[in-house]
C-alpha positions in Angstrom: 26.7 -25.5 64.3 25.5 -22.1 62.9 22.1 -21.2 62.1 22.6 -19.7 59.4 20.8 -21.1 56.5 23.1 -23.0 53.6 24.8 -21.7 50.9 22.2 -20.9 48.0 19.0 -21.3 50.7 18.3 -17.7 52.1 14.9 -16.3 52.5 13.2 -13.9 50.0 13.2 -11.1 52.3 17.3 -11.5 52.1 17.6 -11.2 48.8 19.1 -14.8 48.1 17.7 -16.3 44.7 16.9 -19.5 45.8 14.0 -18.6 47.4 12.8 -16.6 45.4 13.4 -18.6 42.2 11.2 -21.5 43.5 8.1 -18.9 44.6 8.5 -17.4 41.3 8.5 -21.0 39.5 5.0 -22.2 41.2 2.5 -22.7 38.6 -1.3 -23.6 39.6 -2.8 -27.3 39.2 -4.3 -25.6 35.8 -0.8 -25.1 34.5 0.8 -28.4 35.4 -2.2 -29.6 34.0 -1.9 -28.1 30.1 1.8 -28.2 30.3 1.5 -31.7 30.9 -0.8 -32.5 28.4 0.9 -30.0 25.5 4.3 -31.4 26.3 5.5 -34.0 23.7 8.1 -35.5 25.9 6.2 -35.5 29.0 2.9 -37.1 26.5 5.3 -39.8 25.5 6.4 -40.4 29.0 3.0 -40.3 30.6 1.5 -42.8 27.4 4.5 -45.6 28.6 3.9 -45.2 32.0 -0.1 -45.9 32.0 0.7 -48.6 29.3 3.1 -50.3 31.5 0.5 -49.9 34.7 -2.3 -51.1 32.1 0.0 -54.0 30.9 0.6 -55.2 34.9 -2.9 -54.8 36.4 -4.9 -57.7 36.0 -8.7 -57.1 34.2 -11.1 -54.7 36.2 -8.7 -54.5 39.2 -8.9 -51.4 41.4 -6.4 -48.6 41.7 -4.9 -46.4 44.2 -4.0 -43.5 42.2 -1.3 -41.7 44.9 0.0 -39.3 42.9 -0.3 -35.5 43.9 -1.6 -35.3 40.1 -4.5 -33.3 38.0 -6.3 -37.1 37.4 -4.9 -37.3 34.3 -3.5 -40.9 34.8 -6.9 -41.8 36.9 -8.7 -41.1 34.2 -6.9 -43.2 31.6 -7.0 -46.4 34.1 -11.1 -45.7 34.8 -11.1 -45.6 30.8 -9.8 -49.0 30.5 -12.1 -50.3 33.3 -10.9 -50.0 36.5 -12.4 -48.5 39.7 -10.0 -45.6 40.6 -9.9 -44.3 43.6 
């Protein structure tokens, strides 16, 4: 077995993309954030998905909200009257 990293998976010092792509590609909570919310497709996504959540939750129940996320779904499910956590 080597240990040599796999194909495509170098280190930024090495000169290997990969790496360095996925540093370069990091955007800040801020950025996920307004893309997120500027997004048409990702809007449209988001809107069915809370729908869906606030179709199968029964009135005033809590919520775990697990997601590694701005809040922006918390926000819609303390909206409609449930204690978010």
């Amino acid at each position: 077995m080597s240990d040599a990293p796999a194909p495509g998976c170098g280190d930024r010092a090495s000169g290997n993309g990969f790496v360095s792509k996925v540093v370069d590609d990091m955007h800040t909570g801020a950025q996920y954030h307004e893309f997120m919310l500027t997004s048409p497709r990702d809007r449209a996504v988001r809107a069915r998905f809370q729908k869906m959540a606030l179709d199968l939750l029964p009135a005033g129940a809590d919520v775990l909200d697990f997601g590694a996320g701005t809040g922006i779904d918390a926000k819609t499910y303390a909206a409609n009257g449930h204690l978010t956590f």
